[in-house]
N, C-alpha and C positions, 0 to 999 in steps of 0.2 A: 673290294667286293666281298672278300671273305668276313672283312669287319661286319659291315654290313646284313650279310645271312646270321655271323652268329648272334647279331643285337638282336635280329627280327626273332631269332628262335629262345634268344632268355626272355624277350618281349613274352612271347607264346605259352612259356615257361611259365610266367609270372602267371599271364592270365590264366590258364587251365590251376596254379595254385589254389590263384584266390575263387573259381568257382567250385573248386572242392572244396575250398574251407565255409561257402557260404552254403552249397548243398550236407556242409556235415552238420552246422549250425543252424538250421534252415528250422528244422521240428521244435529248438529253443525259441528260434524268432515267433513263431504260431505262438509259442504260450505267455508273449510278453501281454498280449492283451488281457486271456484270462487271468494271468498274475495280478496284473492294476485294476482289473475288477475284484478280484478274491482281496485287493490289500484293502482297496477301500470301502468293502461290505464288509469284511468278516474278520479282517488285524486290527486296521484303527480303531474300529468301534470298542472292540475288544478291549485294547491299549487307552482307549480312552477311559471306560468305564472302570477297567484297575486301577489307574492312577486316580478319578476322582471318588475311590472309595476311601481311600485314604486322607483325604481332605474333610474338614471340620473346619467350619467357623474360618475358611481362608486359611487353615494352619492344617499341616501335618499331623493327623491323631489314628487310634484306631478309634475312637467315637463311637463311627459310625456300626462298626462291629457290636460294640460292645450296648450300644442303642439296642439293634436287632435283639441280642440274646436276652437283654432285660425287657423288652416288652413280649408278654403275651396274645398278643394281638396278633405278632407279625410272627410268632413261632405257631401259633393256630395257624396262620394260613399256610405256612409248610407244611402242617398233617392235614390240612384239609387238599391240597395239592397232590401229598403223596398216598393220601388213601384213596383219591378218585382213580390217580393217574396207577397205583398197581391195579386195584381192584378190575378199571377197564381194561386194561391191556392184558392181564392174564383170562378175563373171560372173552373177551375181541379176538383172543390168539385161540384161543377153543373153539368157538364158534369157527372163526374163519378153516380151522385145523378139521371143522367137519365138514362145511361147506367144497373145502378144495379137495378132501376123500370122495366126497359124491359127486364131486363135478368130473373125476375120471372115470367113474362110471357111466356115463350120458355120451348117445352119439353124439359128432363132434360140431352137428349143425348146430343143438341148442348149447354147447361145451361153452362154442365162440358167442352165441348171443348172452348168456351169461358172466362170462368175462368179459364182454363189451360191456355190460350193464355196471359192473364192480368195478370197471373203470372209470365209469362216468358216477357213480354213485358214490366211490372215493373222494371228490372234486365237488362235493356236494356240502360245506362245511360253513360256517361263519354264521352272518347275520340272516343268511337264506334257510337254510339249517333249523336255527331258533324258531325262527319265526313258524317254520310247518311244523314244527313241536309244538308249539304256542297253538294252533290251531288245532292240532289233534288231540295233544296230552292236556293243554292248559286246565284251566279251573273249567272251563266252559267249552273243552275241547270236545270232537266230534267224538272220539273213542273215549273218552272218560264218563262221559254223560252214557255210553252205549250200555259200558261196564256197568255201571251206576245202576242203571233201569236193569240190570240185569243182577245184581248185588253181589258182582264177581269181586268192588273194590269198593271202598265209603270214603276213604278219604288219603287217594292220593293225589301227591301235592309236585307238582312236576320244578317247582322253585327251591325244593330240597334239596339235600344231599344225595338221595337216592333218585331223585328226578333228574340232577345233572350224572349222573352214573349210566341212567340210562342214555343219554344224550350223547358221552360220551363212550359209550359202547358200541351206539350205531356208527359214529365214524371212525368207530376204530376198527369195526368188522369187513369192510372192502377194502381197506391198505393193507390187513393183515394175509388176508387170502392174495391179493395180488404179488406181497413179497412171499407168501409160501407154497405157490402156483408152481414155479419152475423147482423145488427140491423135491417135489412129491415124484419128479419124473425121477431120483435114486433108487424108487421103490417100484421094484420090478415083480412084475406077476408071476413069474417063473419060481420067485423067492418065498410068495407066497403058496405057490401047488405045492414047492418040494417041503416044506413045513406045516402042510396038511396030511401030504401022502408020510408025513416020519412023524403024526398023531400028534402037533401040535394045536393046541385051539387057537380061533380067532388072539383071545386075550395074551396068550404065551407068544405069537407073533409077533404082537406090538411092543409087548413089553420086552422080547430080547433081540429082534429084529428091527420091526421098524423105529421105534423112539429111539434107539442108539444111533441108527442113519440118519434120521429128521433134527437128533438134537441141537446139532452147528447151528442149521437154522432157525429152529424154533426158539433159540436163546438171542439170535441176532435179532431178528422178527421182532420179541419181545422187549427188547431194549429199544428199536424203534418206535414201537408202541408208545413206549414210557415217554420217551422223549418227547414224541407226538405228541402227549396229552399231556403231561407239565406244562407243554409252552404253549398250550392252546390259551386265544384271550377273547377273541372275536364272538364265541359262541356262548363262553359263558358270560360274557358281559352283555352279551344283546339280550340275554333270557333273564336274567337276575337285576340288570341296571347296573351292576355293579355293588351289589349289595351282600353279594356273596362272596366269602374271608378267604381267596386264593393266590398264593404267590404274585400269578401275571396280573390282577387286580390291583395288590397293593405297588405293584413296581408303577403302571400305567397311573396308579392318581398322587405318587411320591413326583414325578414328573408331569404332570398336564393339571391334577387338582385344581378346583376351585378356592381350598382358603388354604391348604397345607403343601409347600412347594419343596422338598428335597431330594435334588436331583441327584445330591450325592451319597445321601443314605439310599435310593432307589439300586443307585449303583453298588453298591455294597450288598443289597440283598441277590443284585444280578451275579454278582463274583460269587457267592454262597450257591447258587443254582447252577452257576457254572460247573464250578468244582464238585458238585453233588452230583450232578449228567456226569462228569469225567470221571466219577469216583463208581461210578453203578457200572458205565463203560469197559474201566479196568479188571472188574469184577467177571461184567459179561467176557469179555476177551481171554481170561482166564478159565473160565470154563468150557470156552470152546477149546482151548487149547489140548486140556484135558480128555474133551472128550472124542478129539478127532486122534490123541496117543492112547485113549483105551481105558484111560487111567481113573 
């Protein structure tokens, strides 16, 4: 009999082990799905595309690097990339940096129809996007013609450089306000009376109060930005055909083309814009660091 109780209680033993071991494991188990989703969108491809930059002609080269650096072509579409993608995202992050000031100012009924709007206006991007630019800005757009008869513009060209800037600013303006919506609440109105009532101006606020509070995120912000608009392809390929000299351009027709097919050179411009986001990254992450030590 006493055999017996003490089997049933190591029995008991056992089990109460192994449901602690499975409730302490239990939070790992939830992330096995996200893992093999994250491996197979965002490691393999990865892993793929390193390894077939390195491939030439079936054989092991840097080729394909040393391809890139020698043509002019494909080093224009970097500056034409990197001059879109600062240029909008630091004017996207001002605008939005005005837009989210006056939005704390507004009761809170039009606050929230506002940021309903910039939420949905965010989502608003790609070939949908182009295309009501094409209709308002194009050559024969409603508001160019309006300008026109009014001799505010003669000849802007919405297929430029400056025509996709603006294009690129309009979406860049509702994801910037929506990531600098919640920092704006650091900036507290009592911060602002007591550096009125000690004769500070507006201007001397901002520049030793609030830009030092806002900076973390105004740097994080902008590096999303950046990101955002580098790797945009959809919008500027629907509006130009693909005519226009932009990194995602050239990477999309090195693999899909009609008569020029190098999927491994395509890959090697994609490592190059990897490490160039990871290298801007490092940078931004170093300045916040700085600025959140004072330093």
């Amino acid at each position: 009999m006493n055999t017996k109780v003490i089997k049933q209680e190591q029995e008991n033993i056992t089990k109460q082990s192994l449901l602690s071991t499975l409730a302490t494991y239990k939070p790992a188990l939830w992330l096995i799905p996200f893992a093999l989703f994250f491996y197979l969108f965002q490691i393999a491809p990865m892993v793929w595309v390193f390894i077939n930059s390195f491939i030439y002609e079936e054989e092991w080269s840097i080729e394909n690097y040393q391809e890139i650096f020698d043509s002019a072509f494909i080093l224009q579409s970097f500056h034409n990339s990197l001059w879109i993608s600062f240029w909008s995202s630091l004017v996207g992050l001002i605008l939005a940096g005005l837009l989210v000031s006056s939005l704390r100012h507004l009761n809170s009924r039009i606050k929230e129809a506002m940021i309903a709007f910039t939420n949905m206006s965010s989502n608003f991007a790609g070939v949908p996007l182009a295309f009501a630019f094409i209709i308002i800005l194009g050559t024969n757009g409603a508001v160019t013609l309006l300008l026109q008869k009014w001799g505010l513009i003669e000849d802007f060209n919405l297929y430029s450089s400056w025509g996709l800037l603006t294009l690129y600013i309009y979406f860049q303006i509702p994801l910037g306000a929506l990531l600098l919506y919640p920092a704006f609440d650091a900036l507290k109105k009592d911060a602002y009376e007591a550096a009125a009532l000690l004769g500070a101006s507006p201007f001397q606020y901002w520049v030793k109060i609030g830009f030092p509070i806002l900076s973390p995120a105004l740097l994080g912000t902008f590096i999303i930005l950046f990101a955002n608009a580098i790797g945009a392809y959809a919008s500027v390929y629907a509006l130009t055909s693909g005519n226009y000299n932009m990194v995602t351009i050239r990477i999309a027709s090195l693999v899909s083309g009609d008569l020029f097919l190098e999927p491994n050179l395509a890959a090697a411009i994609s490592v190059l814009l990897m490490l160039l986001l990871a290298f801007i990254t490092a940078i931004n992450q170093w300045l916040i660091a700085r600025s959140y030590h004072g330093k």
